[in-house]
PABA-774711 format. One line per field, with one value per residue (C-alpha): residue in one letter; x, y, z. Coordinates in steps of 0.25 Angstrom, whole numbers. Example, Ala and Ser with C-alpha at 12.3 -4.5 7.8 and 13.67 -1.06 7.14 Angstrom:
% residues 2
code A / S
east 49 / 55
north -18 / -4
up 31 / 29
END
This chain:
% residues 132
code X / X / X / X / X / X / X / X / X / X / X / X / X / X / X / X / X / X / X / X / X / X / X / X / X / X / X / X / X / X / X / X / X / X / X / X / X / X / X / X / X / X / X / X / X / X / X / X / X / X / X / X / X / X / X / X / X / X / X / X / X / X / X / X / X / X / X / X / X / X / X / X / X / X / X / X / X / X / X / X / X / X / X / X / X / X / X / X / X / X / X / X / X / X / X / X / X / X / X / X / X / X / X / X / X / X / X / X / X / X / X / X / X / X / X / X / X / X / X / X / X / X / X / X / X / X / X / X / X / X / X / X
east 234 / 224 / 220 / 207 / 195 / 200 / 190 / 194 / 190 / 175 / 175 / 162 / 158 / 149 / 139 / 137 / 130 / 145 / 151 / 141 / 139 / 155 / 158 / 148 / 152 / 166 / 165 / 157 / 143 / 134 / 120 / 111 / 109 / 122 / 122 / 108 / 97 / 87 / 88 / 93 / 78 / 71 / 81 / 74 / 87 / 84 / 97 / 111 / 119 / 133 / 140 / 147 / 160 / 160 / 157 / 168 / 179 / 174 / 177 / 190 / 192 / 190 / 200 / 212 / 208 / 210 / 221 / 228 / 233 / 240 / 230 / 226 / 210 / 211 / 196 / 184 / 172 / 160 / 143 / 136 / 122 / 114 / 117 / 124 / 116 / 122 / 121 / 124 / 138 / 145 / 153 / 163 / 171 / 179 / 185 / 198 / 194 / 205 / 221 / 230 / 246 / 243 / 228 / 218 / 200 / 192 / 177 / 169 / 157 / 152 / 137 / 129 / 117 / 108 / 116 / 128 / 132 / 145 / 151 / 161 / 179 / 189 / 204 / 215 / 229 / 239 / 252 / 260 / 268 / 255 / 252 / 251
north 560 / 558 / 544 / 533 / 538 / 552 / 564 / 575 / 589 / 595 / 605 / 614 / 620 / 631 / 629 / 641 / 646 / 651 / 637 / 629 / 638 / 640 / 626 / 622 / 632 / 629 / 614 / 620 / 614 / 623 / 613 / 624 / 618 / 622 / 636 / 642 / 642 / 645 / 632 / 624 / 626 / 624 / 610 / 608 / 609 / 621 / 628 / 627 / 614 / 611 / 603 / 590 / 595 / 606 / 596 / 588 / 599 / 601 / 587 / 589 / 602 / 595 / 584 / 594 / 602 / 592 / 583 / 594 / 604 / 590 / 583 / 575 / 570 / 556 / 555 / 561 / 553 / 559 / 558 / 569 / 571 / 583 / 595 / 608 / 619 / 633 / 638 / 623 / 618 / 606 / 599 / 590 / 577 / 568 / 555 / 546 / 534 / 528 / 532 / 523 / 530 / 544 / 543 / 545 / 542 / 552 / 550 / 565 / 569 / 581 / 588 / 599 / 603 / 595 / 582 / 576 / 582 / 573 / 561 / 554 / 550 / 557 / 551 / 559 / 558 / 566 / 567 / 562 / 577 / 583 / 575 / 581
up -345 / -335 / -333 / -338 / -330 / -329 / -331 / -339 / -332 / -338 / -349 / -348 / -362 / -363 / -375 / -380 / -395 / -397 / -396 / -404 / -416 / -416 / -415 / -426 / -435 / -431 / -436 / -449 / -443 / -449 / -444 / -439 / -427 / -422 / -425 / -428 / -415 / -423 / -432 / -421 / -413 / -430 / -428 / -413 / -405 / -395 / -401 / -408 / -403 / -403 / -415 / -413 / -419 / -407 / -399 / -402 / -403 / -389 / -385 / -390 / -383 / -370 / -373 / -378 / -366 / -358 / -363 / -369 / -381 / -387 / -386 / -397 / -401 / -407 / -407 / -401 / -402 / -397 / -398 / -394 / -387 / -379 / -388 / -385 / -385 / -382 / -367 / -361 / -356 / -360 / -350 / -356 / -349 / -349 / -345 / -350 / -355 / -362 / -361 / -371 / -371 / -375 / -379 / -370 / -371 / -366 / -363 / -366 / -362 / -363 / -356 / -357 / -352 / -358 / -357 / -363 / -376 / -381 / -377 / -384 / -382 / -385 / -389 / -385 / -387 / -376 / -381 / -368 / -368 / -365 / -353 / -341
END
């Protein structure tokens, strides 16, 4: 495991209409807003935006990727801010806060066009087999 201060390698997500309906539909989100453009613009957003629950299973993506397929998510904690609207990229990072034994704190931030889109922590636990 890397160690405190280390910054985990960027993960660039292409937003597209694709993604957000599926992930909304996926996690059985059926708001307009996330899957209809036309009552998204009657809601005042300027189209469909992404969920939180894709948000989130995108977080964890990026800490499995990273960490590994044994990788275990304890907790992810996260707020989110300037929507994801489709044709944008998100760019998550990430930072090691905390490491206690085989458990590990990671700070997540991820950005998009428009600003930042999620912040939050991640606790992870990493089996010590699976370290590198």
């Amino acid at each position: 495991m890397r160690p405190v201060g280390s910054e985990l390698p960027p993960l660039r997500i292409p937003l597209t209409r694709t993604l957000i309906v599926a992930g909304a539909m996926a996690s059985r989100d059926y708001q307009d807003v996330h899957h209809d453009p036309e009552l998204a613009r009657a809601k005042g957003s300027p189209d469909v935006f992404m969920n939180i629950l894709t948000t989130n299973g995108l977080v964890g993506r990026y800490i499995t990727d990273h960490f590994g397929p044994t990788a275990i998510l304890r907790k992810v904690a996260i707020r989110l801010g300037a929507p994801n609207y489709p044709g944008d990229t998100m760019v998550l990072t990430g930072r090691i806060e905390r490491i206690d034994g085989d458990t590990a704190t990671v700070r997540v931030v991820g950005a998009n066009g428009l600003g930042t889109h999620v912040t939050g922590t991640v606790t992870v636990i990493v089996p010590a087999a699976a370290r590198p």
